[in-house]
N, C-alpha and C positions, 0 to 999 in steps of 0.2 A: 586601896582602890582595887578595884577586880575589871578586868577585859574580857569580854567573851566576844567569838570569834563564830558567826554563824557561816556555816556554806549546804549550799545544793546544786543537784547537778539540776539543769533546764530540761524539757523534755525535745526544746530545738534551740537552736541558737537564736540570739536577738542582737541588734546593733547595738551600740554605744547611744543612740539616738531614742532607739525603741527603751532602754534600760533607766534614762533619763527620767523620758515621760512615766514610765512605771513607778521610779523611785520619788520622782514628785509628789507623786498622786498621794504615796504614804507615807511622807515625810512627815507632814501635818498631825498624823498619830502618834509619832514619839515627840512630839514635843509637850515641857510642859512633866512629862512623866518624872515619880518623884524620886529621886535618886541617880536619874540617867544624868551623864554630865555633856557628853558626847556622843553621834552615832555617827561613821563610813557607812557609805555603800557601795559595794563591792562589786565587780562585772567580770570578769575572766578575760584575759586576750581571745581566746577562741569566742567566745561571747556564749558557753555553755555550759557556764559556772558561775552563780551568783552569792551575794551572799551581804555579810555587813560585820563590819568592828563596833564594840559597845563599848564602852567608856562609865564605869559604872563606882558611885559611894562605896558600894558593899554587894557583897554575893546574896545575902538578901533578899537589897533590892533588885536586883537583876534576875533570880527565878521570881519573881512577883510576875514578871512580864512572861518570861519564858513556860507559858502552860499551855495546856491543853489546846485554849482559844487559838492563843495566837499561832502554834504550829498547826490548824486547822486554817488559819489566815495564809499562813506560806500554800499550802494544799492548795486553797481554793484560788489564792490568786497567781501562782508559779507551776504547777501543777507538779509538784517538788516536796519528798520529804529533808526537814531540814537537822542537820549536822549542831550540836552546839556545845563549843568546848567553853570552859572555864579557867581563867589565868588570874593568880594575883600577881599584879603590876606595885611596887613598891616604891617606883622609881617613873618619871616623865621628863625627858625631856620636849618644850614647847618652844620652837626656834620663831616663831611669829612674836611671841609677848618677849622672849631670848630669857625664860622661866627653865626651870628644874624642879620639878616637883615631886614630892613623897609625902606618905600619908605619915 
């Protein structure tokens, strides 16, 4: 499994409420996508740092999403260049299912 770890700074800060309704709005776009297993969405305490955790099959999958478009989609809707690391994750522990998982 691979984790990538997006962040940007905001160009102002936003609540916890404003970041909601933002994240709502495009939640709906990663679902469904083929490979993704999980997506966080991320806010800052100061509220002028945002961002998301992926949860991903393979690294692959994961720059499949990670192009061109979609950090054109951060720009236009965050007004925000985005940050994107990559991790392989070998190990999960999930304490809701009380799993430990590895590929």
């Amino acid at each position: 499994m691979v984790t990538v770890i997006v962040q940007f700074k905001l160009p102002s800060p936003i609540s916890q409420e404003k970041a909601r309704e933002l994240f709502l709005a495009s939640a709906p776009n990663y679902q469904k996508i083929t490979g993704l297993l999980r997506k966080f969405y991320l806010l800052g305490e100061d509220g002028c740092s945002a961002g998301g955790v992926y949860i991903w099959e393979s690294k692959s999958a994961a720059e499949k999403l990670f192009d061109a478009e979609w950090k054109q989609f951060i720009r236009d809707k965050y007004n925000a260049e985005a940050e994107v690391s990559y991790f392989f994750s070998p190990v999960q522990v999930d304490n809701l299912t009380g799993e430990i998982i590895s590929d």
